[in-house]
N, C-alpha and C positions, 0 to 999 in steps of 0.2 A: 546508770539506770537501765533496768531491762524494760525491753520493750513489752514484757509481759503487763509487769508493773504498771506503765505507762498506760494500756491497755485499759486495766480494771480501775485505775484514776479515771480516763475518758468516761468511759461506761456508767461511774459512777454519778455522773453529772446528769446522763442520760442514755437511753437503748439506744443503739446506731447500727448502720450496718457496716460492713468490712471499708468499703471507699470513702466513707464519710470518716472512720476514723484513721486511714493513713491522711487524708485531709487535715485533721484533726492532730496529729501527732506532727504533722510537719509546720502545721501555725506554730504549737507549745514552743517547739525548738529551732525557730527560727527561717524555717527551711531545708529544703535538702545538701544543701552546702555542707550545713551544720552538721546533719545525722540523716543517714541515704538508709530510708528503710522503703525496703520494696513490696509493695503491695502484698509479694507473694506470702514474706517474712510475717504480716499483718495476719491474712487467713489462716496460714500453722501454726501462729500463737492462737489465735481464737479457738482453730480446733482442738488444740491441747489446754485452754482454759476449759474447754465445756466438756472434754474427757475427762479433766481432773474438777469437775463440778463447781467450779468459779462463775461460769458463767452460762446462759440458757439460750435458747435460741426462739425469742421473743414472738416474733410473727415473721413473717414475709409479705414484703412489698410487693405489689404488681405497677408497674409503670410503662410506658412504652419499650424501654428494652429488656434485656435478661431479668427475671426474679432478683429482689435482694431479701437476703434473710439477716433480719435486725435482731442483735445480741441483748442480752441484758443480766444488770451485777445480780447472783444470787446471794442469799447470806451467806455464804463460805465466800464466795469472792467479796464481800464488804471485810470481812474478818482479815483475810487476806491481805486486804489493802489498807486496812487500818494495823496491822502488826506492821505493812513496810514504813508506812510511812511513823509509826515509834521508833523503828530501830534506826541509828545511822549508817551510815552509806560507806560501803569498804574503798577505797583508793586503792589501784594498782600501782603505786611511784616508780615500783624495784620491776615491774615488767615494761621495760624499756629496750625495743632494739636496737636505737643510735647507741647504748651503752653495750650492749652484744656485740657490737658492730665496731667499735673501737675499741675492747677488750683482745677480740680476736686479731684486730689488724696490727697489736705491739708484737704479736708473736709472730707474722706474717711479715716478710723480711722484705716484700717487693711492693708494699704497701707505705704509701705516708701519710703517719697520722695527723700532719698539718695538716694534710689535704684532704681529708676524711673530716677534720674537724671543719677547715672553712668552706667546705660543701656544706656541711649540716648546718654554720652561719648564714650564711645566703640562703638556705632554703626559710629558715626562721625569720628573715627580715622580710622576704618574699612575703611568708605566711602576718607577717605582722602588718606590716603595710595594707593588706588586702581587706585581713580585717580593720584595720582604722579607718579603711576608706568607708566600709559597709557599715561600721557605727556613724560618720559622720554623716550620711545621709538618713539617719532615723529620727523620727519629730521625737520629742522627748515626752511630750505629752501624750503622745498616743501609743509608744513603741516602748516604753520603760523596759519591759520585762525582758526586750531582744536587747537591750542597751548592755542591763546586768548581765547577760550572758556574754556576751561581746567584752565589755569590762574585764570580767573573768577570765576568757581566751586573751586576751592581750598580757592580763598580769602573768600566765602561767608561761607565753611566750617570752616573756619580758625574763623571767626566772631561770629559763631554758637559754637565753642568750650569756647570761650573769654566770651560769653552771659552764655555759663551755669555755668562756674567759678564766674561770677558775683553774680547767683542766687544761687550757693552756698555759697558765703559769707556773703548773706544777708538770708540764708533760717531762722534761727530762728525769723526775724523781717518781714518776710512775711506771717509765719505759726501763728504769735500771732494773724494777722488782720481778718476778717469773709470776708468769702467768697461771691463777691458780689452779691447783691441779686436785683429781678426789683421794680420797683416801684411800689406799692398799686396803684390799678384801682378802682374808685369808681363803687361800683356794681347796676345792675338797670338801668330804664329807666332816661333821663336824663331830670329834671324839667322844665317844659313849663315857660316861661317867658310871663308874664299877659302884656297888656299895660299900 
């Protein structure tokens, strides 16, 4: 999810201004645990929704401290927000560094890929444990929507532990193969074709 996106979903519920919606973005997702977005991250999406005419710069607040200038969805940002949420949502699976990272270390002669591997174990049961602990203290009646997210994070951990048991049972018929390499580019300018 971009936090643009994110953005013009807030907005669309109501006008806010910049701190009300990293507020706002850090309830949806559970926290910053979950997804560390920084305030700053927050106002240069805003000012690049209201460049690209998504969103308006409603009024401004006066209150005891600095001015706050309260955003709001225009129709191009409804239109916007209503195409993301039709289309579905692309997955990265194949942009993995632990898999860069054990690719490179078979070809890397002073590297053990046990050891590479049961690093990146312990750090998944680390990360697993942690979050179990932080679902088990959510009331279910009040928290669902952090539970299913948590749920989610534990299955995809869960999947990631089952993938590296895999790759170690095949590590010796992976380490015999060569590391793949690109393709020979013919060098030079490329031959005129006569009529």
């Amino acid at each position: 999810m971009s936090v643009r996106n994110a953005l013009l979903g807030l907005l669309a519920q109501r006008p806010r201004h910049g701190y009300e919606l990293h507020a706002a973005f850090e309830a949806v997702v559970g926290g910053e645990q979950n997804w560390d977005v920084k305030p700053a991250q927050i106002y240069t999406t805003l000012a690049r929704l209201e460049e690209s005419g998504l969103v308006v710069e409603n009024s401004v607040e006066q209150g005891s401290g600095p001015e706050k200038r309260v955003y709001a969805l225009t129709n191009a940002g409804r239109s916007a927000l209503t195409e993301w949420y039709q289309a579905a949502v692309e997955r990265e699976h194949q942009r993995d560094e632990f898999f860069i990272k054990l690719m490179l270390c078979f070809a890397t002669p002073a590297v053990d890929p046990q050891q590479v591997i049961q690093t990146q174990r312990a750090k998944l049961f680390q990360d697993l444990h942690a979050v179990t602990v932080q679902r088990s203290r959510l009331n279910a009646r009040l928290e669902l929507a952090k539970i299913l997210l948590l749920d989610k994070t534990i299955m995809h951990l869960e999947a990631d532990l089952r993938w590296l048991d895999m790759i170690q049972a095949r590590l010796t018929e992976i380490q015999r193969q060569p590391l793949p390499e690109p393709e020979p580019r013919p060098r030079g300018r490329p031959r005129k074709i006569s009529d």
